[in-house]
N, C-alpha and C positions, 0 to 999 in steps of 0.2 A: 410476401411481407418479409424483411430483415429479421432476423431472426436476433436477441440481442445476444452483445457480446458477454455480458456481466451480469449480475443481480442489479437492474436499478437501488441505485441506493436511496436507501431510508434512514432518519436520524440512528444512531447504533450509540449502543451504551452497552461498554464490554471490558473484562477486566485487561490488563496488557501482559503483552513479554517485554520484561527490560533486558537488554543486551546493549548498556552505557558505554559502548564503545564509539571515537571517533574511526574514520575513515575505511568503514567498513566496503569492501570493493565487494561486485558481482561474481568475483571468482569464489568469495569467503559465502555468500549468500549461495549459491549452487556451482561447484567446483566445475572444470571444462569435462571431467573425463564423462558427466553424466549430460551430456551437450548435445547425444546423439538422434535424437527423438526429435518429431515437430510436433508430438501429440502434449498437449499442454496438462494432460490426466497423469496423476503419478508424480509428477515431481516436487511434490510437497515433501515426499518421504528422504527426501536431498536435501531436503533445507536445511543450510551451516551445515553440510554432512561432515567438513573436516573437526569441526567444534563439538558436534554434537552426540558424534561415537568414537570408540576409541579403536586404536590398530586392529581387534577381534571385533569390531561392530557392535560392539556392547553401549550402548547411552552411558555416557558422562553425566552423573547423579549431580554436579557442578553445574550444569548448565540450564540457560534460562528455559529453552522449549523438553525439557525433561521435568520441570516442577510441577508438578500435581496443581498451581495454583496457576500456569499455564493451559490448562487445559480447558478448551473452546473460547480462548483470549483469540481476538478478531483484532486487535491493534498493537503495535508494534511500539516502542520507543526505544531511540538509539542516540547516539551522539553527535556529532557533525558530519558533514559531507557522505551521508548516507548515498550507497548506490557508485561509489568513485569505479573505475578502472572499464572494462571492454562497456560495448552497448546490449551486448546479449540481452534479450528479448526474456530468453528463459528465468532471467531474475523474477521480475515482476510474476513471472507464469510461476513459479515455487511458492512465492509467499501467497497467491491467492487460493492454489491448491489445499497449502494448509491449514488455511483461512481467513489469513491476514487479508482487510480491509483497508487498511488503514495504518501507516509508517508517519510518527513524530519524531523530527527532530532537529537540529537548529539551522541545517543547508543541507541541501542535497544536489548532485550532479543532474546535471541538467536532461543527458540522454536519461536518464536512467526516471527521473520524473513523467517525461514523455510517453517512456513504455511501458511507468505504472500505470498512469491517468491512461493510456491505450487498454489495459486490460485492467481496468475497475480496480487499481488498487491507487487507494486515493493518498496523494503525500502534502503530509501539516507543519511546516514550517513556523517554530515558534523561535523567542528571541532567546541567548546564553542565561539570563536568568530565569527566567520559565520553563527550562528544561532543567536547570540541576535543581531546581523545587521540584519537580516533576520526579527526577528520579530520588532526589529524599525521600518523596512520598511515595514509590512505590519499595524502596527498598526496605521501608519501617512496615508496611501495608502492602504484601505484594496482590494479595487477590483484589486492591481499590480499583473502582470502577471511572473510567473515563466515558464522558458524552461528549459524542461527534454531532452536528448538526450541520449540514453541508448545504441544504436551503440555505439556512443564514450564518454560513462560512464561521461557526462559532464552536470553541472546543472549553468543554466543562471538565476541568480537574479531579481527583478524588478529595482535593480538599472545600471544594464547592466552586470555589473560582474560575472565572470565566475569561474568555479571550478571542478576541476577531484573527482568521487566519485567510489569505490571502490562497487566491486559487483564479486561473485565468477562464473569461466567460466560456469557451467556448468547451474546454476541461469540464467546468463543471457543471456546462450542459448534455453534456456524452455521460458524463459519471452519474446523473441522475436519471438517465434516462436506460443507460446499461447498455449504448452502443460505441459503435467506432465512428470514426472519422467519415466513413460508408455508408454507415447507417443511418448518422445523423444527414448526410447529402441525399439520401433517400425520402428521409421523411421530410426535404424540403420541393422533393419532386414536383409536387402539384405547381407550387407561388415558383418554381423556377421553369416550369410552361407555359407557365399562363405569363410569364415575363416574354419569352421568347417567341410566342404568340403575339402579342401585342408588338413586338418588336418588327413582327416579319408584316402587321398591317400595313 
């Protein structure tokens, strides 16, 4: 049996990390020099490593995944074009390590969606005004709690407000079920022999 790639997801309701930046690249989310590894374990502890210590490695008390009200926060909110610059795989593999589920924010680069939705970390594209409400509300409220709902592609604000987000079928059939691309071709093995069966009558 396929072994899955991800935690099948299930509705998730968790407080976030805001880091209201536009144009955050893959280099910024896991730097190259930590590039060397194909083991996807461990590199949560890189995540924004340039951001998030300083020259002696010390935590920057400034920073979003250093705040005590970050801590076991499973979704992400950022600013536009999340994920820009190389296609490194190892992005998405950081933020799931550390337990990011789930990245909001108003666009995202397209490789970089790809190799989320590849490795269960799911990306919610909302519109310019539902994100800088988004980050009012979390910067007045950082520990407010957001609801994902990925059956019915729905994301509940901490101000109660709700919103349809867009996610293509075949994404948000892997991401519910916690496999890849592999996987889900595996679990279509039966209905694609019994095709090719009937083919060869």
């Amino acid at each position: 049996m396929n072994a899955p790639v991800s935690t099948p997801w299930k509705p998730l309701a968790s407080q976030a990390v805001l880091i209201p930046r536009d144009d955050i690249d893959t280099d910024q989310i896991i730097p190259a020099r930590f590039l060397t590894t194909t083991s996807r374990s461990g590199l949560g502890r890189h995540l924004f490593a340039d951001w998030r210590y300083d020259a002696a490695g010390a935590p920057r008390r400034d920073f979003a995944l250093n705040a005590v009200a970050s801590d076991g926060a499973e979704i992400l909110v950022a600013g536009r074009n999340f994920g820009c610059g190389s296609s490194r795989e190892h992005a998405p593999w950081a933020l799931s390590d550390w337990g990011i589920r789930a990245v909001v924010a108003s666009s995202f680069a397209d490789i970089f969606r790809s190799n989320a939705h590849k490795n269960g970390v799911l990306t919610i594209a909302v519109d310019d005004a539902a994100l800088a409400a988004l980050h009012a509300s979390l910067l007045s409220q950082p520990d407010g709690r957001i609801t994902v709902e990925l059956a019915k592609q729905v994301i509940t604000m901490p101000d109660g407000t709700s919103g349809w987000f867009s996610v293509d079928p075949f994404s948000k059939r892997c991401l519910l079920d916690g496999v890849d691309e592999l996987g889900a071709l595996l679990a279509d093995l039966p209905t694609i022999e019994a095709w090719e069966a009937a083919c060869d009558r």
